[in-house]
mmCIF file of the N, C-alpha and C atoms, coordinates in Angstrom:
data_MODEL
# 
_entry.id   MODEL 
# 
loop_
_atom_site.group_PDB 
_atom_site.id 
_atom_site.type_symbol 
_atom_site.label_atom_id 
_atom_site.label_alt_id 
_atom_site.label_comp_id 
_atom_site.label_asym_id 
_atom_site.label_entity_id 
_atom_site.label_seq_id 
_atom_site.pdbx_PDB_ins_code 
_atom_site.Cartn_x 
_atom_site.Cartn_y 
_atom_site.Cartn_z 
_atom_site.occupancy 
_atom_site.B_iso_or_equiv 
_atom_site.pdbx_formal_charge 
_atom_site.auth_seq_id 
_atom_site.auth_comp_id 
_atom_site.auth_asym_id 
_atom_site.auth_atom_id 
_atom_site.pdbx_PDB_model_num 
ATOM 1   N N  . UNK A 1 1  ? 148.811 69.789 92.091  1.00 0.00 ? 1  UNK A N  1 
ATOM 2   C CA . UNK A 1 1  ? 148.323 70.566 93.210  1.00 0.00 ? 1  UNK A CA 1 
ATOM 3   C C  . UNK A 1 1  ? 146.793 70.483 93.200  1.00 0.00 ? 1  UNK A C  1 
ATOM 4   N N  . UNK A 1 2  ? 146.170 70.185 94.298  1.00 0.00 ? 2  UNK A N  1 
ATOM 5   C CA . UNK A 1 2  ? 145.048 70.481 94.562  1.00 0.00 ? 2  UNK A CA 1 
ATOM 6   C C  . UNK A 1 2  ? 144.203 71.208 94.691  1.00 0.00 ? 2  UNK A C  1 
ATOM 7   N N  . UNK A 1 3  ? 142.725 71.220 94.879  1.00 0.00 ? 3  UNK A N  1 
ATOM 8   C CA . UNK A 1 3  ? 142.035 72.294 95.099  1.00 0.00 ? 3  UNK A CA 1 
ATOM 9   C C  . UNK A 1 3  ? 142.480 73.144 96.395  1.00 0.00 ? 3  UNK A C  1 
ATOM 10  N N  . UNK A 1 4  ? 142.392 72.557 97.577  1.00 0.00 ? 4  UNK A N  1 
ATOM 11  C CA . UNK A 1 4  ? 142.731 72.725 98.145  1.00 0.00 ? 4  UNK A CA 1 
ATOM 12  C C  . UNK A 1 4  ? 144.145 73.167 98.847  1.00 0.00 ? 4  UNK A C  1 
ATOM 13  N N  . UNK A 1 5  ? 144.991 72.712 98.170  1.00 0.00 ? 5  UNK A N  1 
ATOM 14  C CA . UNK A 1 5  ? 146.376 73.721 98.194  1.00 0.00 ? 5  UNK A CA 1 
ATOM 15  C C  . UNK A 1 5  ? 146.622 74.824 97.650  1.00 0.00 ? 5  UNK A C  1 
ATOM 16  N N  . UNK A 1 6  ? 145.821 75.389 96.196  1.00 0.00 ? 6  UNK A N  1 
ATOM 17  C CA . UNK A 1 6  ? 145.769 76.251 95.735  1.00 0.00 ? 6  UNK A CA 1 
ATOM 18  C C  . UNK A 1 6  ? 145.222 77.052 96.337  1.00 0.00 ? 6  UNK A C  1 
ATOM 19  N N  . UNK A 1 7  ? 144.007 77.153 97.091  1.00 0.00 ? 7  UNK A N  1 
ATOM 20  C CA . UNK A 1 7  ? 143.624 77.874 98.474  1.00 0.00 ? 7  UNK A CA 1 
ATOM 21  C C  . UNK A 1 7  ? 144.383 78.351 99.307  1.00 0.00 ? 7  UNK A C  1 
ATOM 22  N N  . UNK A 1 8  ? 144.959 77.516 99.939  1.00 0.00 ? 8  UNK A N  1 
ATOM 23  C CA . UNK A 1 8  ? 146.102 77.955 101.207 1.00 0.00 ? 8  UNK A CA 1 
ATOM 24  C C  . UNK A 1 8  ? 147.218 78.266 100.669 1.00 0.00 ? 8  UNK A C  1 
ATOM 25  N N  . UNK A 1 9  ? 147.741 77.866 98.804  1.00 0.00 ? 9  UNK A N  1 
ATOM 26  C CA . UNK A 1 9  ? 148.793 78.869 98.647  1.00 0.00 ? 9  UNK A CA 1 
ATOM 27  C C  . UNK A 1 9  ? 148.142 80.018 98.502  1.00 0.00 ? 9  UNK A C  1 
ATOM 28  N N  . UNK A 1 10 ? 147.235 80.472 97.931  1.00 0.00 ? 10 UNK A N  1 
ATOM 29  C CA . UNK A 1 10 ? 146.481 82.119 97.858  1.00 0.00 ? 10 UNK A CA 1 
ATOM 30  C C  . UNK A 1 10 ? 146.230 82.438 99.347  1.00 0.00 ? 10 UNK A C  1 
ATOM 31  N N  . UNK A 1 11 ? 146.099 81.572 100.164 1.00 0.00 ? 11 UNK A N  1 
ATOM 32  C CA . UNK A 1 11 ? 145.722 82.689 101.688 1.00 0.00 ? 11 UNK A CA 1 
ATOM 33  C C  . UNK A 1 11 ? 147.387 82.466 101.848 1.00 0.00 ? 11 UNK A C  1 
ATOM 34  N N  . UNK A 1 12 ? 148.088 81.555 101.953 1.00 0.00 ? 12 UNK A N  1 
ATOM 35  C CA . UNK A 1 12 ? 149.781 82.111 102.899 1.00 0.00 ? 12 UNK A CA 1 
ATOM 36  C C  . UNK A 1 12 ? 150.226 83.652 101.408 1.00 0.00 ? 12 UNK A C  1 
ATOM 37  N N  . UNK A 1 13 ? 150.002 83.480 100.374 1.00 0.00 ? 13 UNK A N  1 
ATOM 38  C CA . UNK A 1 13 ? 150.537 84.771 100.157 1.00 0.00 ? 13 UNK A CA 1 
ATOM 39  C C  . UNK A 1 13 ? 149.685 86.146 99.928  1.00 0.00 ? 13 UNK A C  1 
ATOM 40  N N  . UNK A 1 14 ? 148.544 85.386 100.531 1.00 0.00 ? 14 UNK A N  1 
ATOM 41  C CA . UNK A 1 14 ? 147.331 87.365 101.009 1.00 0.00 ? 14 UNK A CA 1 
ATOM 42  C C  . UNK A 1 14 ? 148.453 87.434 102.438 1.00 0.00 ? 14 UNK A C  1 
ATOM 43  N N  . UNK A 1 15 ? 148.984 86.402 103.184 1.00 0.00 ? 15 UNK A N  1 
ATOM 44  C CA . UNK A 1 15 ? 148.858 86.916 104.544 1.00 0.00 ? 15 UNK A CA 1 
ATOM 45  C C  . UNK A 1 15 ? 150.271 87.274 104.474 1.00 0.00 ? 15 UNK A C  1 
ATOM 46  N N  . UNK A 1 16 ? 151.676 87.097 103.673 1.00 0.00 ? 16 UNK A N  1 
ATOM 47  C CA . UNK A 1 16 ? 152.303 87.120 103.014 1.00 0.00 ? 16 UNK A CA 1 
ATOM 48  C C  . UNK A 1 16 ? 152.579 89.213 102.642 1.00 0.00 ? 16 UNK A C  1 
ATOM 49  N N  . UNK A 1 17 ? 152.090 89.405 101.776 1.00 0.00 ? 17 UNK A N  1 
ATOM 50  C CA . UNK A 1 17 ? 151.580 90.321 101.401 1.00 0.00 ? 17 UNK A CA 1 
ATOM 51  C C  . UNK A 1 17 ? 151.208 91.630 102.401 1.00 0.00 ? 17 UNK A C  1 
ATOM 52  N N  . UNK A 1 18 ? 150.018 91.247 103.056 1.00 0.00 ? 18 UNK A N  1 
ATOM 53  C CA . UNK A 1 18 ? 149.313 91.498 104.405 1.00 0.00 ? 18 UNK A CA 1 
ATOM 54  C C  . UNK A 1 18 ? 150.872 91.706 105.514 1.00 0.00 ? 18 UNK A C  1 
ATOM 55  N N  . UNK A 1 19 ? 151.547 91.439 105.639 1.00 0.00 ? 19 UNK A N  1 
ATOM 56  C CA . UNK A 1 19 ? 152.604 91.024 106.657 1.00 0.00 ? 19 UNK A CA 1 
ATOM 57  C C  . UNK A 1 19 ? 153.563 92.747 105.758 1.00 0.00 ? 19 UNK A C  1 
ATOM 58  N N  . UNK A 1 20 ? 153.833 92.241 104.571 1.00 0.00 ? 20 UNK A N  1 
ATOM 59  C CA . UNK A 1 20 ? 154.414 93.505 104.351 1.00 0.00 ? 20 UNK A CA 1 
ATOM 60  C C  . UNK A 1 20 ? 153.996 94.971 104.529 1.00 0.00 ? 20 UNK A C  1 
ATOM 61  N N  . UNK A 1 21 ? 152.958 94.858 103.965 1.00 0.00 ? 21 UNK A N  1 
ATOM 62  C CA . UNK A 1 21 ? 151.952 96.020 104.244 1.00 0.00 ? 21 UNK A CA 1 
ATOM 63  C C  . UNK A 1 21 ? 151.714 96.355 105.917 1.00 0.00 ? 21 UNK A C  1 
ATOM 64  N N  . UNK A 1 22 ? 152.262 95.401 106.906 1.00 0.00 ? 22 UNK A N  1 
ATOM 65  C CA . UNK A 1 22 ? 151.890 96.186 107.863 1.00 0.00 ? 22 UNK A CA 1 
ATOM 66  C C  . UNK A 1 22 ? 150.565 95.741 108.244 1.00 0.00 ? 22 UNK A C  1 
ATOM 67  N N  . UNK A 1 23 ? 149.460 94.834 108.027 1.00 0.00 ? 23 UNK A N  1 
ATOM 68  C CA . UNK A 1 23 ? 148.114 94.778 108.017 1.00 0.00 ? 23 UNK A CA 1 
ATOM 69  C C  . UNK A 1 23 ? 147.620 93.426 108.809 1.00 0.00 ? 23 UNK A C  1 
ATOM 70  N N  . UNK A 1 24 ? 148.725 92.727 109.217 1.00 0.00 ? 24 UNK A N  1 
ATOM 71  C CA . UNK A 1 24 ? 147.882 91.390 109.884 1.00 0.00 ? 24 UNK A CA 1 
ATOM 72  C C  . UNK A 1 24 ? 147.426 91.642 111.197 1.00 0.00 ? 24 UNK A C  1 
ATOM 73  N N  . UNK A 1 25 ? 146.381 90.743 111.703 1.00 0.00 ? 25 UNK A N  1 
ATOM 74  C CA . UNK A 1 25 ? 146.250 90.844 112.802 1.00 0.00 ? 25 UNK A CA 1 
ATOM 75  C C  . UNK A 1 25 ? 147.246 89.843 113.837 1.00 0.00 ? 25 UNK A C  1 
ATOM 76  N N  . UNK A 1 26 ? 146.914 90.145 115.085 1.00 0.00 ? 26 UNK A N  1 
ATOM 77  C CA . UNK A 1 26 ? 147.339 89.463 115.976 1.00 0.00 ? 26 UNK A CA 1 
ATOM 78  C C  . UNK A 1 26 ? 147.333 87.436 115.692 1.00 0.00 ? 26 UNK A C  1 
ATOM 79  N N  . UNK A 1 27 ? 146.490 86.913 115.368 1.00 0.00 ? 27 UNK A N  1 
ATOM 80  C CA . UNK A 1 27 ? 146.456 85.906 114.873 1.00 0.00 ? 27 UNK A CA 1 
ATOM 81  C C  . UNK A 1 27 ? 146.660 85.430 113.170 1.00 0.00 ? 27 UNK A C  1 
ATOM 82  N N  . UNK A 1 28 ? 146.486 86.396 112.375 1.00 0.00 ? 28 UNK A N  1 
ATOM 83  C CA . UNK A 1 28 ? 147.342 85.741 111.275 1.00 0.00 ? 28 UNK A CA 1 
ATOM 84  C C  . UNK A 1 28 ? 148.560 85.892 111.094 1.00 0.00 ? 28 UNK A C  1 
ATOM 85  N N  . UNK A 1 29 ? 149.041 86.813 112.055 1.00 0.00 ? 29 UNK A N  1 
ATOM 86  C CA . UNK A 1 29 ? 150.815 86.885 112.376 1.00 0.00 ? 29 UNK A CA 1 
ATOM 87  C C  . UNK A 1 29 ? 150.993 85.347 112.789 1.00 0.00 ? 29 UNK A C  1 
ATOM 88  N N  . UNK A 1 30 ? 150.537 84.807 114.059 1.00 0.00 ? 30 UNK A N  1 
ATOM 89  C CA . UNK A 1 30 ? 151.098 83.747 114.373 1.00 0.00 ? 30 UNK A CA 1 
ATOM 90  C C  . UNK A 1 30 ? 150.154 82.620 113.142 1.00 0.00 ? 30 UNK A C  1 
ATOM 91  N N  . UNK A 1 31 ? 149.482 82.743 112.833 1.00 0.00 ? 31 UNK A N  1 
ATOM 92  C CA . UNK A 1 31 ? 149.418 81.847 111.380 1.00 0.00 ? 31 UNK A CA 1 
ATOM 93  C C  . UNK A 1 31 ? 150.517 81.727 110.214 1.00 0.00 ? 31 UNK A C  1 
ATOM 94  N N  . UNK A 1 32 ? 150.984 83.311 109.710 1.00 0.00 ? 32 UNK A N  1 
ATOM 95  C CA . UNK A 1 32 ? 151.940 83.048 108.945 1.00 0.00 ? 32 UNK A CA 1 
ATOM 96  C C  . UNK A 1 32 ? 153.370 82.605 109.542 1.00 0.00 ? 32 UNK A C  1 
ATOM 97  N N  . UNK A 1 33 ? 153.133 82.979 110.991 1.00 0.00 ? 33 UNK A N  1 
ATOM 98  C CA . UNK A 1 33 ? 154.707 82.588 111.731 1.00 0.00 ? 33 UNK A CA 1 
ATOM 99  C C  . UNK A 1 33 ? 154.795 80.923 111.564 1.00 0.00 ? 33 UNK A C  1 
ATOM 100 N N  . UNK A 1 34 ? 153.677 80.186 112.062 1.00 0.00 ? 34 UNK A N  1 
ATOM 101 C CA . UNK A 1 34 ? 153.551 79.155 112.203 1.00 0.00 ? 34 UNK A CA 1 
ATOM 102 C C  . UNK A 1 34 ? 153.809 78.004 110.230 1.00 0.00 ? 34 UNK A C  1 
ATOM 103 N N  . UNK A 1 35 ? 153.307 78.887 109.493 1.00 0.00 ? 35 UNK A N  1 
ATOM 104 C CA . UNK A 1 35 ? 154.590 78.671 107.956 1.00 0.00 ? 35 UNK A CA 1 
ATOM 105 C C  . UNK A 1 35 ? 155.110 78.716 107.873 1.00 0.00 ? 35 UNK A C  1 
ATOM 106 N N  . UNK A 1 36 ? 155.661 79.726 108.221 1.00 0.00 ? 36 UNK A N  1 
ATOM 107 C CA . UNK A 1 36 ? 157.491 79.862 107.936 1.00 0.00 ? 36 UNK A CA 1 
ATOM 108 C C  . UNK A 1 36 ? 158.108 78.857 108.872 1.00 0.00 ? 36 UNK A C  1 
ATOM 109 N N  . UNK A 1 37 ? 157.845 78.774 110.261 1.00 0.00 ? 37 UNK A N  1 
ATOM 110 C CA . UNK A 1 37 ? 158.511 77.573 110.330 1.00 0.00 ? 37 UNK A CA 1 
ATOM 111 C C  . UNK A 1 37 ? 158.404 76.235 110.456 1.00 0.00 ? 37 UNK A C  1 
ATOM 112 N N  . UNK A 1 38 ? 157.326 76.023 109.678 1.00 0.00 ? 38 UNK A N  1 
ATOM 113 C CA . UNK A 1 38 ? 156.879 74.818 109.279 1.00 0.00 ? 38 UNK A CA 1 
ATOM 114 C C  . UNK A 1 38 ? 158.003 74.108 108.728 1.00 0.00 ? 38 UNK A C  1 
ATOM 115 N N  . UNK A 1 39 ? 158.573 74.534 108.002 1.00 0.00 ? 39 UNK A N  1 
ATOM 116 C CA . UNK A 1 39 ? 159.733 73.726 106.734 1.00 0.00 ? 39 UNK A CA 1 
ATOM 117 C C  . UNK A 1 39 ? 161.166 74.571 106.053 1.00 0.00 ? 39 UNK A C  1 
ATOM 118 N N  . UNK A 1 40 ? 161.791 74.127 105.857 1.00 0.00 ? 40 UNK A N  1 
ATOM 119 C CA . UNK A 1 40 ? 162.714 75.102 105.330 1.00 0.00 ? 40 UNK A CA 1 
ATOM 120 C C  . UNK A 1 40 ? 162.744 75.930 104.129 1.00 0.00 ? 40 UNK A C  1 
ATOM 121 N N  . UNK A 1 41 ? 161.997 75.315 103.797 1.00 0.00 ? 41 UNK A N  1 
ATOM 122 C CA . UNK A 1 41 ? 161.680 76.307 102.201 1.00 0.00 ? 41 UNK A CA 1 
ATOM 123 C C  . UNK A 1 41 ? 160.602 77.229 102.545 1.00 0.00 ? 41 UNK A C  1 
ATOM 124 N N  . UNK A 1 42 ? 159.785 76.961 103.053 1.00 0.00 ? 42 UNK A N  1 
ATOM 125 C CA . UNK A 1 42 ? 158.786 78.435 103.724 1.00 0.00 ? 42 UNK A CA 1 
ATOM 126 C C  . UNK A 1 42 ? 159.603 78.829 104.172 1.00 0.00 ? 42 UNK A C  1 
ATOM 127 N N  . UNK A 1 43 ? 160.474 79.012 104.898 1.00 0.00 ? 43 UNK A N  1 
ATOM 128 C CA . UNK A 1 43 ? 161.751 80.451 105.611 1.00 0.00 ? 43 UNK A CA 1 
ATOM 129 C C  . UNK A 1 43 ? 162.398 81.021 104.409 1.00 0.00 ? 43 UNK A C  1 
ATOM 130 N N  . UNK A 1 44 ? 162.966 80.182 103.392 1.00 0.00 ? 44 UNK A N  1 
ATOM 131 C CA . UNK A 1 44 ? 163.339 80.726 102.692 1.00 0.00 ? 44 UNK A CA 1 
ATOM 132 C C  . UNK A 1 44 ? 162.597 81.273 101.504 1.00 0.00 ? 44 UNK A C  1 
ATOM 133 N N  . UNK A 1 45 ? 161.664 81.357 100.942 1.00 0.00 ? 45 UNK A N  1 
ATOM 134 C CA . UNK A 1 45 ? 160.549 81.858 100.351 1.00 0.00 ? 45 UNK A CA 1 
ATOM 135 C C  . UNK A 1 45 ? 160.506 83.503 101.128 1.00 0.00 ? 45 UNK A C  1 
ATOM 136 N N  . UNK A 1 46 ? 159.863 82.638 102.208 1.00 0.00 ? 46 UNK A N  1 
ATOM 137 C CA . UNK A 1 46 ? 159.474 84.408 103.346 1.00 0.00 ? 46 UNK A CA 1 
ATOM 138 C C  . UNK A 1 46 ? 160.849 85.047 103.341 1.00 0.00 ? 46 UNK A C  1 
ATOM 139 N N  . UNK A 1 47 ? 162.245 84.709 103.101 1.00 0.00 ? 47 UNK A N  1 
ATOM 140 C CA . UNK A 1 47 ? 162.825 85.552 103.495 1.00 0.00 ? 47 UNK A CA 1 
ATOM 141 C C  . UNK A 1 47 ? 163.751 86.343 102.337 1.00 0.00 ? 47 UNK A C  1 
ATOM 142 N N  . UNK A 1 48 ? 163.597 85.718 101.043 1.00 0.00 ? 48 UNK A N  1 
ATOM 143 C CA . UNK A 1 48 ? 163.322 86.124 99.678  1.00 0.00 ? 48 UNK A CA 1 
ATOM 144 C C  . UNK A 1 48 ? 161.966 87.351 99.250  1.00 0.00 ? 48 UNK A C  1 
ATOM 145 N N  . UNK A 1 49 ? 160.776 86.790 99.729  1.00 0.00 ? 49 UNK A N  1 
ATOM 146 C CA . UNK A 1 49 ? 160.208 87.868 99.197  1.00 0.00 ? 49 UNK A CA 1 
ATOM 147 C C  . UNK A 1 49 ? 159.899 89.319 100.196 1.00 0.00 ? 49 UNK A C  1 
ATOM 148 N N  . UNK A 1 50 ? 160.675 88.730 101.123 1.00 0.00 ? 50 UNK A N  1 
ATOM 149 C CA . UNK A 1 50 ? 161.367 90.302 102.518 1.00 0.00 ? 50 UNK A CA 1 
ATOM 150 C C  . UNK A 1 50 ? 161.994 91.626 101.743 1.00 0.00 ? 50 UNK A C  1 
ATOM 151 N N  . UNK A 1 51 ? 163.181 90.844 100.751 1.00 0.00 ? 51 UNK A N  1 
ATOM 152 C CA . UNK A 1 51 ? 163.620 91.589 100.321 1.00 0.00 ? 51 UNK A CA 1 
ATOM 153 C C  . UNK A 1 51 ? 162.863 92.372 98.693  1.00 0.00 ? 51 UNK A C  1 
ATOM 154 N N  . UNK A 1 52 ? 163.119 93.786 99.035  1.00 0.00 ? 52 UNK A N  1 
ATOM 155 C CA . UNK A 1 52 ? 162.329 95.111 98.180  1.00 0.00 ? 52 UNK A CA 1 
ATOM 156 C C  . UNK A 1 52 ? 162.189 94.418 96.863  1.00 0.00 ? 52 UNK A C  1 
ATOM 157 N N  . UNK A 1 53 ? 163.469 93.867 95.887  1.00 0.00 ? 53 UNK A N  1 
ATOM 158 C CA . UNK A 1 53 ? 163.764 93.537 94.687  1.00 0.00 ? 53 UNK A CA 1 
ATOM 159 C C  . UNK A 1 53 ? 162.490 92.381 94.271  1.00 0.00 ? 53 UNK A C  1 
ATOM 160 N N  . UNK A 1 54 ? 162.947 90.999 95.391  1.00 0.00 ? 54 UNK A N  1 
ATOM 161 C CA . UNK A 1 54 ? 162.001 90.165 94.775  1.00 0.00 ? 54 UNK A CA 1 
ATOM 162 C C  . UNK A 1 54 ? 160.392 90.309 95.292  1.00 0.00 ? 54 UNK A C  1 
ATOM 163 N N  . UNK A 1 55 ? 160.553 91.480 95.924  1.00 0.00 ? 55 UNK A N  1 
ATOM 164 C CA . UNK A 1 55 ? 158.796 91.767 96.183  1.00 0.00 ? 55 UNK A CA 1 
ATOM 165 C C  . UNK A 1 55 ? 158.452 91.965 95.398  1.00 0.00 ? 55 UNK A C  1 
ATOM 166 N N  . UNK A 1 56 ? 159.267 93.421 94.605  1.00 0.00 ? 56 UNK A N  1 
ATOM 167 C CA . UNK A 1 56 ? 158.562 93.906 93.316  1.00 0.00 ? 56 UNK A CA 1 
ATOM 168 C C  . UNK A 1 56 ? 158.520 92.824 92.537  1.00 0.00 ? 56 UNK A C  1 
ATOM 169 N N  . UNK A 1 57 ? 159.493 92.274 92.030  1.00 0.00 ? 57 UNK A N  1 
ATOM 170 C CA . UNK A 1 57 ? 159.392 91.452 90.638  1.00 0.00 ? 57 UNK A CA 1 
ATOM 171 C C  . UNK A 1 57 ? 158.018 90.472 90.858  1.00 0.00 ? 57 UNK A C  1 
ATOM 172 N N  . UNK A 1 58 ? 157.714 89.819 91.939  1.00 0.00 ? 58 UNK A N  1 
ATOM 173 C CA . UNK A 1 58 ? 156.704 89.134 92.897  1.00 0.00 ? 58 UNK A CA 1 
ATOM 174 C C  . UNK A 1 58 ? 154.975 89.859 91.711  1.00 0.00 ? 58 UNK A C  1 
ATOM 175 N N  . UNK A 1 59 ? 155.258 91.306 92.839  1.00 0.00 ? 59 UNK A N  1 
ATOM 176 C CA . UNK A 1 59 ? 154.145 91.912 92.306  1.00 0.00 ? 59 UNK A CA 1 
ATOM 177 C C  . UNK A 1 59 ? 153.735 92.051 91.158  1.00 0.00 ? 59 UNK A C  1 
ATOM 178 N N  . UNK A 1 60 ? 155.072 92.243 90.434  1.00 0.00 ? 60 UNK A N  1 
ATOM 179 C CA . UNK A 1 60 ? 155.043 92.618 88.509  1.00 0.00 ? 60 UNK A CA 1 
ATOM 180 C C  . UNK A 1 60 ? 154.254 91.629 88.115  1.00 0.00 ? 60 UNK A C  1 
ATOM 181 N N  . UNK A 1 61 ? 154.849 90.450 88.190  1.00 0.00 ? 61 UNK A N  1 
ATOM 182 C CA . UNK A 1 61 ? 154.266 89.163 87.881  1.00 0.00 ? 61 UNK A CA 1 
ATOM 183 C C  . UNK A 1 61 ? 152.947 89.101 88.116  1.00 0.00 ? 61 UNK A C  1 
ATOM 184 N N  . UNK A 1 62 ? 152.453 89.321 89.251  1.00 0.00 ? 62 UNK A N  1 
ATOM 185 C CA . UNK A 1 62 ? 151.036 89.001 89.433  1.00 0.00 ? 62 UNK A CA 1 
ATOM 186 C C  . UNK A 1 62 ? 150.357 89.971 88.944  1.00 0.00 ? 62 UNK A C  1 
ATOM 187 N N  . UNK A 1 63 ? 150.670 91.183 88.276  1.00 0.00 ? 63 UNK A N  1 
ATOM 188 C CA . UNK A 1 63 ? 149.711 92.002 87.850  1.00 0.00 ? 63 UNK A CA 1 
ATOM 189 C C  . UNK A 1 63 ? 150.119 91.551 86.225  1.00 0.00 ? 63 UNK A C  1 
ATOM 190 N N  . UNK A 1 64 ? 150.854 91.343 85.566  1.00 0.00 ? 64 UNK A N  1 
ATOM 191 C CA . UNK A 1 64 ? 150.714 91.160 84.196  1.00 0.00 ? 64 UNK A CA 1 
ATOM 192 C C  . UNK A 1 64 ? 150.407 89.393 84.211  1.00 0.00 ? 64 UNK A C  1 
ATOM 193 N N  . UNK A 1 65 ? 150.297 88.580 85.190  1.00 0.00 ? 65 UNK A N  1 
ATOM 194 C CA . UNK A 1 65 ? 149.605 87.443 84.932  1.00 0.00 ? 65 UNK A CA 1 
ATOM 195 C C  . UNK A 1 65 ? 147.872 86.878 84.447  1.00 0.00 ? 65 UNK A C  1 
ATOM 196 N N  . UNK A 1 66 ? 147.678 86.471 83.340  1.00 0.00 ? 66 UNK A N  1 
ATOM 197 C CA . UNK A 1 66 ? 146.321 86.370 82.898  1.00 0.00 ? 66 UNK A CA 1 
ATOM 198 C C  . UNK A 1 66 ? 145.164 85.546 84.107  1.00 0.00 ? 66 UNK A C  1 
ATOM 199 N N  . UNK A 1 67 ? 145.032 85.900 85.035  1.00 0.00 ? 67 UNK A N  1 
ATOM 200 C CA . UNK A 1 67 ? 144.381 85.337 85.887  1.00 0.00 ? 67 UNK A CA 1 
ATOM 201 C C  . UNK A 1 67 ? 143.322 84.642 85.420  1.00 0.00 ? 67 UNK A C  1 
ATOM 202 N N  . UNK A 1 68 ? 142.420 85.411 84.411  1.00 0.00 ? 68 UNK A N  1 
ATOM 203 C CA . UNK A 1 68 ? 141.070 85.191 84.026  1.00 0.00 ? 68 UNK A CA 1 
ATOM 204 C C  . UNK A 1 68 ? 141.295 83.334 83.351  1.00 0.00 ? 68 UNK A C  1 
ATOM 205 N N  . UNK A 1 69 ? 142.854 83.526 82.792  1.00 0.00 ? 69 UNK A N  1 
ATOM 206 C CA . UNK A 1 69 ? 142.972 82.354 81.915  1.00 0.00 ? 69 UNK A CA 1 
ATOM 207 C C  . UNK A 1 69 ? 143.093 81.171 83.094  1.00 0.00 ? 69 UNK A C  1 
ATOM 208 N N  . UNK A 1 70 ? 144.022 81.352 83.599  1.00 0.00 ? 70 UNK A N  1 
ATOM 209 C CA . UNK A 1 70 ? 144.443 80.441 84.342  1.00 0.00 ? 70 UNK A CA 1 
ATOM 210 C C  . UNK A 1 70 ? 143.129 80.308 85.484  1.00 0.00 ? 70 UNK A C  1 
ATOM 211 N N  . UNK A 1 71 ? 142.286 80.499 85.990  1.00 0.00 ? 71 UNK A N  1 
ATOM 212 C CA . UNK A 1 71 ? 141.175 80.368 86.457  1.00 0.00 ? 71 UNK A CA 1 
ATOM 213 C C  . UNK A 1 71 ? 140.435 79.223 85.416  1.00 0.00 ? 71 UNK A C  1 
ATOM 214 N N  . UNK A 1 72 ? 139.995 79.844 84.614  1.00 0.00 ? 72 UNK A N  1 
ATOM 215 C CA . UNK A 1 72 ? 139.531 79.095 83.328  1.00 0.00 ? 72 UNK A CA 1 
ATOM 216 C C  . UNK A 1 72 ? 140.210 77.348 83.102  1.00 0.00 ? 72 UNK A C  1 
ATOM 217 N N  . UNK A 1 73 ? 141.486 77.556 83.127  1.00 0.00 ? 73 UNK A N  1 
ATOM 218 C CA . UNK A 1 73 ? 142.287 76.385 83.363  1.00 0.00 ? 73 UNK A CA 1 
ATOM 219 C C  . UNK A 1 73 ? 141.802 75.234 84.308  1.00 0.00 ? 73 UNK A C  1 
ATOM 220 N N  . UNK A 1 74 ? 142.286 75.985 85.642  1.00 0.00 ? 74 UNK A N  1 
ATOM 221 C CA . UNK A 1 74 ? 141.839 74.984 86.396  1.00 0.00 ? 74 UNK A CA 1 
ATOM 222 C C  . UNK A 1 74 ? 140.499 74.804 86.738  1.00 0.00 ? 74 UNK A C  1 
ATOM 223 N N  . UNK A 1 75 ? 139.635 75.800 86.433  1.00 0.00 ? 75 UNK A N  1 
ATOM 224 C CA . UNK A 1 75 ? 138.511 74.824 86.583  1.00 0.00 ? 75 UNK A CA 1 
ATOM 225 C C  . UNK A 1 75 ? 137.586 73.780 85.398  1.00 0.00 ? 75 UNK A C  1 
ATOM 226 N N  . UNK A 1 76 ? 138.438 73.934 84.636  1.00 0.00 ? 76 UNK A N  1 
ATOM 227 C CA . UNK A 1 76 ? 138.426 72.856 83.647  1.00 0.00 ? 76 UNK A CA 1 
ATOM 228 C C  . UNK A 1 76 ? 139.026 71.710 83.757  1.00 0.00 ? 76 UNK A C  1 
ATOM 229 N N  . UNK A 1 77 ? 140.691 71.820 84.232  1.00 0.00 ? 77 UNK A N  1 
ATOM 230 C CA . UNK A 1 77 ? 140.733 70.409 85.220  1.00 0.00 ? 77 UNK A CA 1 
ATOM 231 C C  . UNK A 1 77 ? 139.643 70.011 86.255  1.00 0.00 ? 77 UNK A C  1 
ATOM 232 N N  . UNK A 1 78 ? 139.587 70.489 86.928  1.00 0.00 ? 78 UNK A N  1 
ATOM 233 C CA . UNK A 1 78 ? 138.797 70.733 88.301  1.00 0.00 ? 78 UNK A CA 1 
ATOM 234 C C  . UNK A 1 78 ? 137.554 69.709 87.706  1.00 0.00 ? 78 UNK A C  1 
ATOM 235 N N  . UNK A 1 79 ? 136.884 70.171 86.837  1.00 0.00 ? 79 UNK A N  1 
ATOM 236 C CA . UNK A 1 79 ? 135.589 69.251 86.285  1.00 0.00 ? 79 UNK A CA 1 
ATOM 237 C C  . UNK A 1 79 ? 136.191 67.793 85.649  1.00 0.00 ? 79 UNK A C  1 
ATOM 238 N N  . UNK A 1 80 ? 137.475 67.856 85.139  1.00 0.00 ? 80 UNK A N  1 
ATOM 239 C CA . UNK A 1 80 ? 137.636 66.790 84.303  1.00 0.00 ? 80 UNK A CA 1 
ATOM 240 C C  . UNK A 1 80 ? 137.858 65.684 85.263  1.00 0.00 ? 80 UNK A C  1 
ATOM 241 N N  . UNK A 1 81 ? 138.170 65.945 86.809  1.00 0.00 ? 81 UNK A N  1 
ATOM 242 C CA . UNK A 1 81 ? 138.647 65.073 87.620  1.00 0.00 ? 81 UNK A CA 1 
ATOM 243 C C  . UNK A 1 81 ? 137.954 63.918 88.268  1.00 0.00 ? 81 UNK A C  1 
# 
């Protein structure tokens, strides 16, 4: 994965996120609409983390994930490239 995909996976799941909460605007609605049906696995992703269970587990994950490390990671690939 790229620099650049790692980007747009962190903005589709702020907007992701954003969508649950109730918080998008008028145009990143039809941004994230325009993912989901991009492909079939974006529908099914979005319609997995719809449901309460795999939101939470979703969230768990990202709060006990070492961000600081994995940052560290890739931008150590990132230079080696």
């Amino acid at each position: 994965m790229n620099n650049q995909q790692v980007v747009g996976s962190f903005h589709i799941a702020n907007l992701i996120v954003r969508h649950l909460k109730g918080q998008l605007t008028d145009e990143e609605l039809r941004e994230l609409h325009y993912w989901i049906n991009s492909n079939e696995a974006n529908y099914e992703l979005f319609e997995l983390l719809k449901t309460t269970g795999a939101t939470r587990d979703a969230m768990q994950c990202l709060r006990t994930y070492p961000a600081g490390e994995a940052l560290f990671r890739f931008l150590r690939k990132l230079n080696n490239t």
